[in-house]
C-alpha positions in Angstrom: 0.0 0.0 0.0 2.9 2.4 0.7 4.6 2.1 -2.7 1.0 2.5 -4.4 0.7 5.7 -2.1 4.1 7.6 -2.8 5.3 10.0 -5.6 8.4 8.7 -7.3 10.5 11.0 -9.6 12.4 9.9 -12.5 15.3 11.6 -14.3 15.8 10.8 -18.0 18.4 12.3 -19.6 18.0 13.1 -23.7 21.0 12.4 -25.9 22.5 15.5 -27.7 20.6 16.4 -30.8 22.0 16.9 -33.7 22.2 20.9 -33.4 24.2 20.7 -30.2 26.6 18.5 -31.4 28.0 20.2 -34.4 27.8 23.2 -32.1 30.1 21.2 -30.0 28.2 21.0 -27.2 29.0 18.4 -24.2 26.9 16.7 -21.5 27.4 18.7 -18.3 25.1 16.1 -16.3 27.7 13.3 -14.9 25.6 10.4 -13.4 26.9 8.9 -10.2 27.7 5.1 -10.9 25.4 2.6 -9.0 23.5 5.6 -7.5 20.1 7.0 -8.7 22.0 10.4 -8.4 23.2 13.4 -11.2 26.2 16.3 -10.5 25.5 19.6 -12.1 28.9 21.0 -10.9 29.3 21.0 -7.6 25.7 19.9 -6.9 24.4 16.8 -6.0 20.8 15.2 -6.8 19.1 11.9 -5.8 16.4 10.3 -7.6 14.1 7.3 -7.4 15.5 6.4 -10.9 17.6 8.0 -13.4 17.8 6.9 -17.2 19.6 8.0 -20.0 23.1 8.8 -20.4 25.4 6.5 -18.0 22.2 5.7 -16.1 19.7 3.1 -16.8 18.6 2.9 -20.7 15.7 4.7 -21.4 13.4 1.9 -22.3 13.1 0.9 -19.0 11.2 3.6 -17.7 7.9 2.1 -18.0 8.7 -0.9 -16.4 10.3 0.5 -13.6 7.9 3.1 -13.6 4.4 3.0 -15.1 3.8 -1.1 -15.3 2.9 -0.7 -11.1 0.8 2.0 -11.7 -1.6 0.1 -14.5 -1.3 -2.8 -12.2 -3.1 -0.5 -9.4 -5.3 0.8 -11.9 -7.1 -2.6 -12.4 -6.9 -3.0 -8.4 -9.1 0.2 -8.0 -6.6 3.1 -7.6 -5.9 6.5 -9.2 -2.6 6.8 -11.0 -0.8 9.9 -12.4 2.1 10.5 -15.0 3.5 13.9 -15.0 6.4 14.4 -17.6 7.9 18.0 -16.3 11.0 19.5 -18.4 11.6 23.3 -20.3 10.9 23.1 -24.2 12.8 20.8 -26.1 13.9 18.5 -23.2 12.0 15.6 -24.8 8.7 15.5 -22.8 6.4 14.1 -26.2 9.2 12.1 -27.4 9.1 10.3 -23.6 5.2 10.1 -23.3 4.6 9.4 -26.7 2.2 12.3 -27.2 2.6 12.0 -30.6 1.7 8.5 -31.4 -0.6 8.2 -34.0 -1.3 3.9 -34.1 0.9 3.2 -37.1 4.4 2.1 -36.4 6.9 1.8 -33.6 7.0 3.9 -30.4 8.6 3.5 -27.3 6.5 6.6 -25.2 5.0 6.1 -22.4 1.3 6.2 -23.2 1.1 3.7 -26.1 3.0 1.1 -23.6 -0.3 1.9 -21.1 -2.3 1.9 -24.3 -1.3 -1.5 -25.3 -1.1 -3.2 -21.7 -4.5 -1.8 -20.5 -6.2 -3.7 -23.7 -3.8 -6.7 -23.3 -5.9 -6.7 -18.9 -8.8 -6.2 -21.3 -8.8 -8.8 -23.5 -7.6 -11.2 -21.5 -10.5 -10.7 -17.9 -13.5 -10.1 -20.7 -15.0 -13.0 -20.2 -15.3 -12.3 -16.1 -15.2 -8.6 -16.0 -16.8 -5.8 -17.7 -14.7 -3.2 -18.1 -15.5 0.0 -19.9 -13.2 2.8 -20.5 -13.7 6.5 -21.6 -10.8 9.4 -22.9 -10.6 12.7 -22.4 -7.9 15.1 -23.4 -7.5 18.6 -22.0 -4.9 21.1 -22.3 -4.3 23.8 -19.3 -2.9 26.6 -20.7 -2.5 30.2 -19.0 -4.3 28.9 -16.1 -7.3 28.0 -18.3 -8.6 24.6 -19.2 -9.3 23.9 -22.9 -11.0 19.9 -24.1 -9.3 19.0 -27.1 -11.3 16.7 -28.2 -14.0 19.0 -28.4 -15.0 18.8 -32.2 -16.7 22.5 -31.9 -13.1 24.5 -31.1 -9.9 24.2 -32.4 -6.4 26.3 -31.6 -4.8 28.1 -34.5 -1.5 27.1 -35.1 1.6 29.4 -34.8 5.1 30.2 -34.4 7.0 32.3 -32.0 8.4 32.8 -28.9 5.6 34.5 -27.4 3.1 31.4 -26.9 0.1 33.6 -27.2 -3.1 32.0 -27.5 -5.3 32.4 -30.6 -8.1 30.7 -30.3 -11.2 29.9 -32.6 -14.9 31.5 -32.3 -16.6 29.3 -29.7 -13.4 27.4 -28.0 -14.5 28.2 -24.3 -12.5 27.5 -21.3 -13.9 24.0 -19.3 -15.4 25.1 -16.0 -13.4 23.5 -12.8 -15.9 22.4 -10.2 -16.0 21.4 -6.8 -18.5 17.4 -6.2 -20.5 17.4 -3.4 -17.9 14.8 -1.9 -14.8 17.4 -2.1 -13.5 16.1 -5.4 -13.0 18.4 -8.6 -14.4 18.0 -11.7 -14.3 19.2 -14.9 -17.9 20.4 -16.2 -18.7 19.3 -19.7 -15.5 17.9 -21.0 -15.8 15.1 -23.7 -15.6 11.8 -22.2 -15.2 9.4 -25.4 -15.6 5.8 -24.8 -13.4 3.4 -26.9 -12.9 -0.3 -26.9 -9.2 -0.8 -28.7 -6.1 0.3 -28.4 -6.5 1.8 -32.2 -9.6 3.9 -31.4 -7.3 5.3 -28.4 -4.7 6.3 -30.1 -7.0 8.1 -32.9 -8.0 10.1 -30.6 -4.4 11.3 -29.0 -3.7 11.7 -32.6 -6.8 14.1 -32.8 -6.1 15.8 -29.7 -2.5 16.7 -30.0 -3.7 18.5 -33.3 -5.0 21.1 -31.1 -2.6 21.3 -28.7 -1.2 24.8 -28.2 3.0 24.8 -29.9 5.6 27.6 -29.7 9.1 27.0 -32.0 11.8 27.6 -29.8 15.5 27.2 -30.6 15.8 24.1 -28.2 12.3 22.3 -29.5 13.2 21.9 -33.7 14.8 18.5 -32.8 13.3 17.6 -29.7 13.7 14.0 -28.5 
C-alpha cells in the first residue's frame, strides 16, 4: 500500500541532438555510478530512478515506472504521469504524445495503451470493463477539451506562446463534487474499446494542442 501511495520521480536524460553537437556542445550532467544520483557542478541530486546517459537505458522507464501503476489501476486506484521538463527536453518524445497507431514507439502512453487492452482482452469473459478518454490542455491557467470537435487552436510560431483561439473554443469550467472532489464540467468523455480507437484520438487531440518553435524544440527527443 505504501509504494502504491508515494510519488516517485524519474530523471531521464535526452542524448544530444543533432544541433548541439556540431555546435560542440558536451553533456554537463555526470551520473553517479550505481546511485540514482546526477552532479550539475558541484551539486548533487538523488532520484528514485535515473535513465539515460550513464544511467539506466531509457526503455526501461515504463517498467520500472508506469507497469505498477496500470497494475493499481485494475486494483481500483488512481494513478498519475506527470512528464515536467523546459521546451525541447523531450517531454512528447518520452510520453509518446505523438503517437498516431501506425508504427513503432517506445512513449509512455502507447505502452499503457497497449497493456490496459492486453488486462482487457484477456478478464472479458469475467469482468466488464468500460473505458472512456478525455484530453485537455491547461494553458495560462485555463482549461481547454481537445477533443472537443466545436473549437480548435490556430496554429503558430513564436516565442511569445500567445493564444489564438477559434470563435466558440471556451475554457472548461473547474468544479467542486458534493464529496470534495473536482471536476471538470462538460468535457468530452469518449468511450473506446481498442487500443487503435485510443490512439486516434491522441492523434486528434494533440492536433489542437497549443505549440511555440523555440530554438531548443526543432529536434526535440
Amino acid at each position: 500500500m505504501e509504494n502504491l501511495e508515494s510519488v516517485r520521480v524519474a530523471v531521464n536524460i535526452r542524448p544530444l541532438i543533432t544541433t548541439e553537437l556540431l555546435n560542440g556542445c558536451t553533456d554537463c550532467i555526470t551520473i553517479v555510478p550505481g546511485e540514482p544520483q546526477v552532479q550539475i557542478g558541484s551539486h548533487a541530486f538523488t532520484y528514485d530512478y535515473v535513465y539515460g546517459g550513464a544511467g539506466s537505458p531509457s526503455s526501461a522507464i515504463y517498467d520500472d515506472c508506469v507497469a505498477p501503476l496500470v497494475d493499481a489501476l485494475f486494483h481500483g486506484y488512481n494513478a498519475t504521469v506527470l512528464a515536467y521538463g523546459q521546451t525541447g527536453s523531450g517531454k512528447t518524445y518520452t510520453m509518446g504524445t505523438n503517437y498516431t497507431g501506425e508504427g513503432g514507439n517506445g512513449g509512455i502512453i502507447p505502452k499503457v495503451m497497449e497493456n490496459m487492452f492486453k488486462r482487457v482482452e484477456a478478464t472479458k469473459h469475467s469482468t466488464e470493463i468500460l473505458i472512456r478518454v478525455s484530453f485537455i490542455e491547461i494553458f495560462k491557467e485555463e482549461v481547454f477539451d481537445l477533443l472537443d470537435s466545436n473549437s480548435a487552436a490556430s496554429k503558430f510560431e513564436g516565442p511569445s506562446l500567445a493564444k489564438h483561439t477559434a470563435p466558440g473554443r471556451l475554457p472548461i469550467q473547474i468544479r467542486e463534487t458534493v464529496n470534495g472532489g473536482i471536476t471538470l464540467a462538460g468535457v468530452t468523455e469518449a468511450e473506446v474499446r481498442t487500443k487503435e480507437e485510443m490512439a486516434s484520438y491522441l492523434s486528434r487531440g494533440s492536433l489542437s494542442r497549443a505549440t511555440g518553435s523555440t530554438n531548443m524544440n526543432s529536434q526535440s527527443r
